[in-house]
C-alpha positions, 0 to 999 in steps of 0.5 A: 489484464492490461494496465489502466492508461488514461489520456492527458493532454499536457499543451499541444501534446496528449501522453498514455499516463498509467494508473498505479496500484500499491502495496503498502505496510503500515505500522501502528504508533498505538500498538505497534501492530501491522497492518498490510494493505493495497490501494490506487490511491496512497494518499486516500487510503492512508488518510481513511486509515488515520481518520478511524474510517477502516473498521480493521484499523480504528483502534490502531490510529495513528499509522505510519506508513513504513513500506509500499510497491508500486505495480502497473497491473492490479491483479500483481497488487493483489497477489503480493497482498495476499503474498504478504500476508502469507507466513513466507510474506510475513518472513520477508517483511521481518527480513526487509525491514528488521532494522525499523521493526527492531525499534 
């Protein structure tokens, strides 16, 4: 699956701007629970997430976003997603970022 270019004309000149897809790791500051996500939007879904409109993370709120991946493609999105939230994912969140969540 090709990534999504869009057309943008930027003066005289038009450039292919690719969308991009995230992966992204929020922490709860309530709970400190977390939460495993992905989005074409960072900014949109972390305010849906901090404004109680995610079923899965309203009682969590306020969350932090403390790690994410970007991809050209959304099926590699998907599938580090899914990889995340795996029992080898959840060894390499610890591994990755054992110093912020020893805190």
């Amino acid at each position: 699956m090709a990534a999504s270019p869009r057309l943008v004309g930027l003066g005289p000149k038009w450039f292919n701007v690719y969308y991009m897809y995230y992966v992204y790791i929020l922490k709860s500051q309530r709970h400190g629970k977390l939460y495993k996500g992905s989005t074409s939007d960072m900014k949109r879904r972390l305010n849906e997430h901090n404004g109680g409109k995610v079923i899965s993370t309203k009682s969590g709120t306020p969350w932090q976003l403390i790690y994410y991946e970007a991809f050209l493609h959304k099926t590699d999105a998907l599938r580090e997603e899914i990889f995340l939230k795996s029992g080898k994912g959840k060894e390499r969140i610890k591994y990755l970022l054992q110093s912020l969540l020893e805190k």
